[in-house]
C-alpha positions in Angstrom: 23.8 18.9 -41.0 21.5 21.7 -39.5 19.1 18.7 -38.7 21.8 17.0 -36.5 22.7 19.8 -34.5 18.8 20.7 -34.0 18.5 17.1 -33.2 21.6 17.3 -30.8 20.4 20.5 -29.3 16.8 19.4 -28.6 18.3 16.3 -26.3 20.3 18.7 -24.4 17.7 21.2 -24.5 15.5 18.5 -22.6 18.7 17.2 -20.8 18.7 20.6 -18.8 14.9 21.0 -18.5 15.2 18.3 -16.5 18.0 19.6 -14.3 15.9 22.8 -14.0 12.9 20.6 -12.8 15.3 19.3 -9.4 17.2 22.7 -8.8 14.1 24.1 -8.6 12.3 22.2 -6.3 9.3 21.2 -9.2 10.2 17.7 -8.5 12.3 16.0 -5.8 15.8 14.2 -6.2 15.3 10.4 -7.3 12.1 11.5 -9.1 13.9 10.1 -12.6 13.0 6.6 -10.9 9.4 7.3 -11.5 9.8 8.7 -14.5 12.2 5.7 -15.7 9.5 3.4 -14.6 6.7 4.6 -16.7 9.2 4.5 -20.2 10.1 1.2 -19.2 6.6 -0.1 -18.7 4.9 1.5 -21.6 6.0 4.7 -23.8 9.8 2.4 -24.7 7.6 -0.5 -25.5 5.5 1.7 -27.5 8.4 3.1 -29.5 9.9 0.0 -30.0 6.7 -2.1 -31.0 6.1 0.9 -33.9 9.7 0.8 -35.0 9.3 -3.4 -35.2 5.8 -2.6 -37.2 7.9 -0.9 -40.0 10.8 -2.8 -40.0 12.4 -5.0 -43.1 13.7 -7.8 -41.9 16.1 -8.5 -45.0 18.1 -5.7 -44.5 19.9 -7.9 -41.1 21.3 -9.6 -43.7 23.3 -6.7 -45.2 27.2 -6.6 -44.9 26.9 -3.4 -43.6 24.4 -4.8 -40.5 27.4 -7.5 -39.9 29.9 -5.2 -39.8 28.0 -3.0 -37.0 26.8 -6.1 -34.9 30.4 -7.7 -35.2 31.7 -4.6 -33.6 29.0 -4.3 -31.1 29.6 -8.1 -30.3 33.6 -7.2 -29.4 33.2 -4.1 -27.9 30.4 -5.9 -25.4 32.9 -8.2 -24.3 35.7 -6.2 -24.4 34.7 -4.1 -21.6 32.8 -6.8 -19.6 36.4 -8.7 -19.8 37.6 -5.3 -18.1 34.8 -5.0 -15.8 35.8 -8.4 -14.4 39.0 -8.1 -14.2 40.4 -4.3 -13.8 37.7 -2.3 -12.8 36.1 -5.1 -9.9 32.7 -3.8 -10.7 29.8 -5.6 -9.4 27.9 -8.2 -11.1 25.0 -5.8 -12.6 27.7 -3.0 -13.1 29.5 -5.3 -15.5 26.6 -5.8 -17.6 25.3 -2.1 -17.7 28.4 -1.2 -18.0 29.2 -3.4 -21.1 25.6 -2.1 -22.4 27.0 1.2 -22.3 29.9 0.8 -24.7 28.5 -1.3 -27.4 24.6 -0.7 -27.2 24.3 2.3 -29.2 21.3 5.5 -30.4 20.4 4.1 -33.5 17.0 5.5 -33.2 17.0 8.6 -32.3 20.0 10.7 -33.0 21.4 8.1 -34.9 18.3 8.8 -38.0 19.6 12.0 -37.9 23.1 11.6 -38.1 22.4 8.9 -41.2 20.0 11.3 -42.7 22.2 14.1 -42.9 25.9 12.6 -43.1 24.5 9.9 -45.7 21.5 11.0 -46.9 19.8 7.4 -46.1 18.3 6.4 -42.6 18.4 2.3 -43.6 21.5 1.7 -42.0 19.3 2.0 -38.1 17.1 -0.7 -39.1 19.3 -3.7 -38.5 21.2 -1.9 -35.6 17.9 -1.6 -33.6 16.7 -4.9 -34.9 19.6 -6.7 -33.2 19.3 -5.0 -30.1 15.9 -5.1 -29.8 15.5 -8.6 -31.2 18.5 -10.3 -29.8 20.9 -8.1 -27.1 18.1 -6.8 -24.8 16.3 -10.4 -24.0 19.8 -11.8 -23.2 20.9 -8.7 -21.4 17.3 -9.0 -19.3 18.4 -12.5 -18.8 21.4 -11.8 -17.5 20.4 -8.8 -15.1 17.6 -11.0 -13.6 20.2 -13.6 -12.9 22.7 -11.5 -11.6 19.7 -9.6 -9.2 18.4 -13.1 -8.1 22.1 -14.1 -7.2 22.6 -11.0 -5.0 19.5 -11.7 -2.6 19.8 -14.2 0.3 19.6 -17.2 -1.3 22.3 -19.7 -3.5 22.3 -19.7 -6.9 22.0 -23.2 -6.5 18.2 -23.1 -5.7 17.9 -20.5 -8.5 14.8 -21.6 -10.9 16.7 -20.6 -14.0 13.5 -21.3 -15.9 11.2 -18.6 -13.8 14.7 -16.4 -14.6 14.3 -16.5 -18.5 10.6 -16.4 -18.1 10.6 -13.2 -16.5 13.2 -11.3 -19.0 11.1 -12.6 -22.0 7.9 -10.7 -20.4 9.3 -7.4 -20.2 7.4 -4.8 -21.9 9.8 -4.1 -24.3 10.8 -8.0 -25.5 6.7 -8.4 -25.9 6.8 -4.9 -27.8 9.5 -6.6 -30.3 8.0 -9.7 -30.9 4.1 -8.5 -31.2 5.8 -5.8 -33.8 7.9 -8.2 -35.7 4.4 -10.0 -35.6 2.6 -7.5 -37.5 5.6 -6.8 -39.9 5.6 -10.0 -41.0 1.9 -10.4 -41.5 1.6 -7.3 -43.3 -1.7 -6.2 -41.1 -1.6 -2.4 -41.4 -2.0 -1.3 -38.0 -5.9 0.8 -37.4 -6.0 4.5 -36.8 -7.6 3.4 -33.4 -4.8 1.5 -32.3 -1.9 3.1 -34.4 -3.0 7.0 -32.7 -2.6 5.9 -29.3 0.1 4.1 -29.5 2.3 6.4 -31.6 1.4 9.2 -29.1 2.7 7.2 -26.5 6.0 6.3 -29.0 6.8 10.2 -29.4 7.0 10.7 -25.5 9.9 8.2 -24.9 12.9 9.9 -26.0 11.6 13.1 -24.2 10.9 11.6 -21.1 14.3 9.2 -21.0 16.0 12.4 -21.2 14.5 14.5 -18.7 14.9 11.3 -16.5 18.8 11.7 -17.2 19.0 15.7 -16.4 16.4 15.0 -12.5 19.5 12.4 -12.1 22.0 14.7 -12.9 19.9 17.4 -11.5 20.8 15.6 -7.8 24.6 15.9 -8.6 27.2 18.6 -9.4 29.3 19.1 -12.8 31.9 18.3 -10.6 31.4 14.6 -9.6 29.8 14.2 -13.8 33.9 15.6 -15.0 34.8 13.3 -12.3 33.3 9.8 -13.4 35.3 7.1 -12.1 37.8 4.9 -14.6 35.0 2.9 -15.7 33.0 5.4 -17.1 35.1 7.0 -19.1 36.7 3.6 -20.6 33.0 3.0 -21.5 33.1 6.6 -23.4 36.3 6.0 -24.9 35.3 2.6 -26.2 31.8 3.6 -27.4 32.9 6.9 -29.5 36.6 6.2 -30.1 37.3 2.8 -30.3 34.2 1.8 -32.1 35.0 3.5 -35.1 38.1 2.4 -35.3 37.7 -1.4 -34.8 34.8 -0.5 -37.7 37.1 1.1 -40.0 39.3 -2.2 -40.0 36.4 -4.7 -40.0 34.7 -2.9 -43.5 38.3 -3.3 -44.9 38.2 -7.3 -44.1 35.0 -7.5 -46.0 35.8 -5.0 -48.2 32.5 -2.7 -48.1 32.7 0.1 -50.9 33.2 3.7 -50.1 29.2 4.5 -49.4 28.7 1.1 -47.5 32.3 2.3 -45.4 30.8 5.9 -44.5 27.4 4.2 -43.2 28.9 1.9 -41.2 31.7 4.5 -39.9 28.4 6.5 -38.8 26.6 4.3 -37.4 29.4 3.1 -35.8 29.9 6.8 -34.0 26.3 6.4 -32.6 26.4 7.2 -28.7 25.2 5.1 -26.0 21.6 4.6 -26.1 19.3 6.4 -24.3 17.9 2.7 -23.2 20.6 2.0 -21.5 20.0 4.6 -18.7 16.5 2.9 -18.3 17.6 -1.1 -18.4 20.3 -0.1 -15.2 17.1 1.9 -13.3 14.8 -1.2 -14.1 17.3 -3.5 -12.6 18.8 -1.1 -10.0 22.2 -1.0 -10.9 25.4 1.0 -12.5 22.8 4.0 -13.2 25.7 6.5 -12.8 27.8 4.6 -15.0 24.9 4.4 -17.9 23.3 7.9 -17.2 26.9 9.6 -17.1 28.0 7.2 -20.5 24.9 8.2 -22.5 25.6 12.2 -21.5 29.1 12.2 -22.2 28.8 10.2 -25.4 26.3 11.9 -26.3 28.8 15.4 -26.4 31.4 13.7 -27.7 30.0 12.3 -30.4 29.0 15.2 -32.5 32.7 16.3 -33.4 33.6 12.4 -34.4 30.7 12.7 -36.4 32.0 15.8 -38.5 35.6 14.3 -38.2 34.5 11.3 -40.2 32.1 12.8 -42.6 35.0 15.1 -43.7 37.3 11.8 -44.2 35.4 9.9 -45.3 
């Protein structure tokens, strides 16, 4: 456990060095665009090109993987079916907003939660192996649609095909699919190209985060506490109501007690990180994702020690 709270305090520890940076004039406001820019385009494709490399691509396949991306699958279109129809959000908003609740930290804090509530980090692999893989390229798809559809043209003269085209060359889709490349090959990466780009993979969790406290740097604790209804449903959904639909799902395909505490884990995970980036790349619901990740984030640890002492 003392290497999940070090893990927790070190992303809040960078979550107000960023703050810091914008209260004290070091950067100016809006500067997290920059740095969101430079994570998207090359230290997130970095990280997720490594994490690809190492991968094992039989353990999708697991009951305990279904059980996660079942859940994820609901809980995506349980609050885009809200977005649409209670909260009005706009057409980005919905999806970014949908991103938030299901897409979740399997990367980062979630290897530490799994280490230390489980003992085994596995469980990540087919978590960020669907995301990565299969949610993000849609999800690209899908924000490049919506963000065509906004401009002054029809969707009717859309070219749907330039669309798809574009969200499959993103730096982070080719990162995916040049890793699960090498994984499946077996090549063993060379020191000359394995350095670099690991350096590069270590600065993306650091960066993402100090991204989130230059945004939150430009606001008050005030407006955070006050996040409108759509944020906080996203919060609810991703650390409350995702163990819970989990919990109910294992029981329907009856996972034994150590398969049942993984996925009640992994299922606790908060939003990722990624998130925050994806709704900066595509200019919208930034709040939504920035404030969803950072409250998440807090509330995560005490479900995390509630289910660990139940289960």
């Amino acid at each position: 456990m003392e290497n999940v709270l070090l893990g927790f305090w070190t992303l809040i520890a960078l979550l107000i060095s960023g703050i810091l940076l914008v209260k004290f004039r070091i950067v100016p406001k809006n500067f997290d665009q920059e740095i969101s820019r430079i994570v998207f385009m090359l230290t997130m494709p970095a990280l997720v090109f490594l994490a690809m490399c190492e991968s094992d691509i039989a353990v999708v396949f697991s009951l305990t993987a279904a059980v996660g991306i079942i859940n994820s699958v609901i809980l995506f279109f349980f609050y885009y079916l809200l977005a649409v129809k209670i909260f009005k959000l706009r057409a980005g908003e919905q999806t970014i907003g949908a991103l938030s609740a299901s897409y979740v930290n399997a990367g980062n804090l979630g290897i530490a939660y799994l280490m230390a509530i489980t003992g085994d980090a596995a469980a990540s692999a087919p978590v960020m192996l669907f995301q990565l893989l299969i949610v993000a390229p849609i999800v690209f798809i899908v924000l490049e649609k919506q963000r065509s559809t906004q401009g002054n043209f029809s969707p009717s003269h859309l070219n749907i095909g330039r669309i798809v085209l574009r969200a499959l060359l993103q730096p982070p889709v080719i990162a995916v699919v040049l890793g699960l490349l090498v994984s499946v090959s077996g090549w063993k990466l060379p020191a000359v190209i394995y350095q670099p780009v690991n350096m590069l993979s270590h600065c993306a969790v650091p960066l993402v985060m100090l991204a989130m406290g230059v945004s939150l740097g430009s606001i008050s604790l005030r407006h955070l506490l006050k996040a409108n209804i759509a944020t906080y449903v996203a919060v609810f959904i991703r650390v409350f109501a995702s163990p819970l639909l989990t919990f109910f799902l294992a029981k329907a395909f009856a996972l034994s007690p150590a398969m049942l505490l993984t996925a009640m884990v992994v299922s606790a995970f908060p939003s990722a990180n990624n998130v925050f980036i994806f709704a900066h790349r595509y200019e919208t619901g930034v709040e939504l994702a920035r404030d969803t990740v950072v409250l998440s984030t807090l509330l995560s640890m005490p479900v995390l020690l509630l289910i660990a002492a139940v289960f």
